[in-house]
DSSP file (Angstrom, degrees, kcal/mol; ACC not computed):
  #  RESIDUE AA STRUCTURE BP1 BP2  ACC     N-H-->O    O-->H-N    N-H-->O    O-->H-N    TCO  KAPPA ALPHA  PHI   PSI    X-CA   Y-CA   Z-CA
    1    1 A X     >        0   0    0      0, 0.0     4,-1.8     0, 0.0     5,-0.4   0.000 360.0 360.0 360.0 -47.1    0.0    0.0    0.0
    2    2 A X  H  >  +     0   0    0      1,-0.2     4,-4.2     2,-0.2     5,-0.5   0.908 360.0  55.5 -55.8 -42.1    2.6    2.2    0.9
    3    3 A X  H  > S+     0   0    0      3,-0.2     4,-4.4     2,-0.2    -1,-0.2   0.941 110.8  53.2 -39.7 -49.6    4.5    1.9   -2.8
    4    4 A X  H  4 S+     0   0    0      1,-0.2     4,-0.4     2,-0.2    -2,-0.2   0.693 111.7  40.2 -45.8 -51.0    0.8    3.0   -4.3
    5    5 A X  H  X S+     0   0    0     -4,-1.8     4,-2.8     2,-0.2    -1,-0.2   0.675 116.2  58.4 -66.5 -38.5    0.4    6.2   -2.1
    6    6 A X  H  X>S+     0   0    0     -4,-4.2     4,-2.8    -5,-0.4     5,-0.5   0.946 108.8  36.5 -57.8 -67.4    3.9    6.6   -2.8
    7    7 A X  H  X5S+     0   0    0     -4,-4.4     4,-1.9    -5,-0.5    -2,-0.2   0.945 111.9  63.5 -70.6  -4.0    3.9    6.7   -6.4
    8    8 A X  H  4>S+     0   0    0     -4,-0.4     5,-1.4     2,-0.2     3,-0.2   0.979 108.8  40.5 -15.2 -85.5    0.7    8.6   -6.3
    9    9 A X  H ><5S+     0   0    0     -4,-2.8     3,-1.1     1,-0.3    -1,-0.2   0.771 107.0  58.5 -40.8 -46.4    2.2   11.3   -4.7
   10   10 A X  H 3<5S+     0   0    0     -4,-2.8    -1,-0.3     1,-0.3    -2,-0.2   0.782 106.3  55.3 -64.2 -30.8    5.4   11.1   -6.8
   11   11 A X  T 3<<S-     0   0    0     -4,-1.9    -1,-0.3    -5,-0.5    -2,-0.2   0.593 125.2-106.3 -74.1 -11.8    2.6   11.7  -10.0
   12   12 A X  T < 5S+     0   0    0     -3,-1.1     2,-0.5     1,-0.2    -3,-0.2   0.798  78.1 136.9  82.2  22.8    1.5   14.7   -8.2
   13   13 A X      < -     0   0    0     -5,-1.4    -1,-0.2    -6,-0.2    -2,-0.2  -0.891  50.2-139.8-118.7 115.3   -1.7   13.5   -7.0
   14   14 A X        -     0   0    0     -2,-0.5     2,-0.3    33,-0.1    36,-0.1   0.209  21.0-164.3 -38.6 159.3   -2.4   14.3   -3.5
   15   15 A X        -     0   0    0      2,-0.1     2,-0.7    34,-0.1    32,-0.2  -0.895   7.0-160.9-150.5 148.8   -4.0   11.3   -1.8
   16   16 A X        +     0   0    0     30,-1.7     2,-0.4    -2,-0.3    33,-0.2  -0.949  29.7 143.8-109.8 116.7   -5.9   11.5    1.7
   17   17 A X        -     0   0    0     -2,-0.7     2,-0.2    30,-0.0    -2,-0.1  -0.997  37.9-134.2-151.0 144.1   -6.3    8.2    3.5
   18   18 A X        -     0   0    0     -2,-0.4     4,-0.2     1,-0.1    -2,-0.0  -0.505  26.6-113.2 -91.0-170.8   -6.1    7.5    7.4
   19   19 A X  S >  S+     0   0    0      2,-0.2     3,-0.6    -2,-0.2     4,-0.2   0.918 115.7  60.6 -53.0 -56.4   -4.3    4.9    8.7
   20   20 A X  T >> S+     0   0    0      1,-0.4     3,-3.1     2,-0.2     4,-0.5   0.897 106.2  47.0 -75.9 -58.7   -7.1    3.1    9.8
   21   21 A X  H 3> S+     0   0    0      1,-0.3     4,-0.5     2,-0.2    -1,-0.4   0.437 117.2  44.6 -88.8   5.7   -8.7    2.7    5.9
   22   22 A X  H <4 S+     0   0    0     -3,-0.6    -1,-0.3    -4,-0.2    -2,-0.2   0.428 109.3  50.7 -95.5   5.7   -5.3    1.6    4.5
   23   23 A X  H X> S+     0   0    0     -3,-3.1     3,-2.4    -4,-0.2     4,-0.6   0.713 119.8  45.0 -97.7 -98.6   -4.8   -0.7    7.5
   24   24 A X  H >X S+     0   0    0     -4,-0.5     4,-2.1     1,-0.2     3,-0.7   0.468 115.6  41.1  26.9-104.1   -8.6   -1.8    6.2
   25   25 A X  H 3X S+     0   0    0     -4,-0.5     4,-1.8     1,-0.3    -1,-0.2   0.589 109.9  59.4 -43.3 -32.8   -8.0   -1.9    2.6
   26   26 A X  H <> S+     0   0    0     -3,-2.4     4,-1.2    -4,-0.2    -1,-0.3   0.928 112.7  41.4 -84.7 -66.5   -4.4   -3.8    3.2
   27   27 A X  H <X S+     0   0    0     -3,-0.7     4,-0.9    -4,-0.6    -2,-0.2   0.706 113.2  51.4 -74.9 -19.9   -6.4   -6.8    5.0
   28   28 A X  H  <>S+     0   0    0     -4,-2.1     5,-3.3     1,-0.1     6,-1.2   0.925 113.0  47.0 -70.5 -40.6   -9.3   -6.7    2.4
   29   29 A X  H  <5S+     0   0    0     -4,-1.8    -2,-0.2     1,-0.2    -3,-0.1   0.730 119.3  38.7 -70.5 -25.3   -6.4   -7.0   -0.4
   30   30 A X  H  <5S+     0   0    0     -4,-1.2    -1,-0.2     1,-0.1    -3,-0.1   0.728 117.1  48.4 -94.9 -26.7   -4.2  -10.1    1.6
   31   31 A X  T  <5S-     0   0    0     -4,-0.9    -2,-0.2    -5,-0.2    -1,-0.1   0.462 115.8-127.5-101.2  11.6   -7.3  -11.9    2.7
   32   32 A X  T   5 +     0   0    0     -4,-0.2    -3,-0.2     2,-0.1    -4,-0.1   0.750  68.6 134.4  35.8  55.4   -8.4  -11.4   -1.1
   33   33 A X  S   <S+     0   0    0     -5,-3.3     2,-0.5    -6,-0.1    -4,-0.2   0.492  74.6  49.2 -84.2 -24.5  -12.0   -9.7   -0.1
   34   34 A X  S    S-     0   0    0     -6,-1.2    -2,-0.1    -9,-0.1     2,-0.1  -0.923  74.2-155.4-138.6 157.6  -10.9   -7.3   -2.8
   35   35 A X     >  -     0   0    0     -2,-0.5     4,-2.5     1,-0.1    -2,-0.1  -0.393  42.7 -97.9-104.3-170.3   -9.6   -7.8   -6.4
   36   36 A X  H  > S+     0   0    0      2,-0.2     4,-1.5     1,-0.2     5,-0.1   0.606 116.8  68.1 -95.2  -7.9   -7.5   -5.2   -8.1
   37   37 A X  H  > S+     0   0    0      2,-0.1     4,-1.9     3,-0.1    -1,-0.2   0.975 109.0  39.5 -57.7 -59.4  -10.4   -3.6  -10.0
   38   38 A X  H  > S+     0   0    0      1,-0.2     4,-3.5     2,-0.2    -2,-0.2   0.916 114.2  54.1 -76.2 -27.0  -11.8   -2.4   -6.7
   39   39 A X  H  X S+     0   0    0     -4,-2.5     4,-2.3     1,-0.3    -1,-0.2   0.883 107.3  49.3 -35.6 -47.6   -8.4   -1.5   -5.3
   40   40 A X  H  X S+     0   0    0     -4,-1.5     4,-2.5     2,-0.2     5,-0.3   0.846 108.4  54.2 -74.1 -16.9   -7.7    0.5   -8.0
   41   41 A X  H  X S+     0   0    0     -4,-1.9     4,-2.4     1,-0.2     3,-0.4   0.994 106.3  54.4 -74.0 -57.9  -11.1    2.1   -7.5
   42   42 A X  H  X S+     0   0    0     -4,-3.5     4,-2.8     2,-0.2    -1,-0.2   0.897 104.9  50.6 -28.5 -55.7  -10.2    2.9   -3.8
   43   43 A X  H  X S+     0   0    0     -4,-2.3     4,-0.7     1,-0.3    -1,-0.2   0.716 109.6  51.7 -92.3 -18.8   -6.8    4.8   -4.5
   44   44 A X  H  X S+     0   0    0     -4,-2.5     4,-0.8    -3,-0.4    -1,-0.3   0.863 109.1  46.4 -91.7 -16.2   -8.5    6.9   -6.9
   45   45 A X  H >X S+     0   0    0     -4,-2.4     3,-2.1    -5,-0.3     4,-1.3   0.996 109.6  63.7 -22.5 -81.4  -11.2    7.7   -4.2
   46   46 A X  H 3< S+     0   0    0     -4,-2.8   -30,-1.7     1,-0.2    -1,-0.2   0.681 106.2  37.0   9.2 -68.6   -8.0    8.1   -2.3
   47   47 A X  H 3< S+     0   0    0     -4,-0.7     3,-0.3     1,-0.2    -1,-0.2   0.492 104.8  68.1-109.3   9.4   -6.9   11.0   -4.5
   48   48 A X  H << S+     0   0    0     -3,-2.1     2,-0.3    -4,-0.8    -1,-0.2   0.918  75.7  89.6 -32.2 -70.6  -10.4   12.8   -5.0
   49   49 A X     <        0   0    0     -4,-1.3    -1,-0.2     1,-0.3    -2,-0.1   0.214 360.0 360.0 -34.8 -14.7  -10.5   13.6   -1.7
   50   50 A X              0   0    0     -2,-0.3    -1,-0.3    -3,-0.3    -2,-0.1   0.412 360.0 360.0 -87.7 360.0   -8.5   17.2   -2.1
């Protein structure tokens, strides 16, 4: 998760996340509760937020 937000940022798109919904999002992604469609749909949520 952290690479994601990282290169986000590094593209010049802000992202706003707490801990607590990338701690979330992290356990949905390992315990495979989410595929990579909705993932990607999260991190641009993620960078909305501004």
């Amino acid at each position: 998760m952290t690479v994601a937000v990282g290169y986000l940022h590094a593209s010049g798109l802000p992202v706003r996340v707490s801990a607590k919904e990338a701690a979330v999002l992290a356990e949905q992604v390992t315990s495979g509760q989410t595929d990579v469609r909705t993932l990607a749909d999260t991190l641009k949520e993620w960078t909305e937020r501004s």
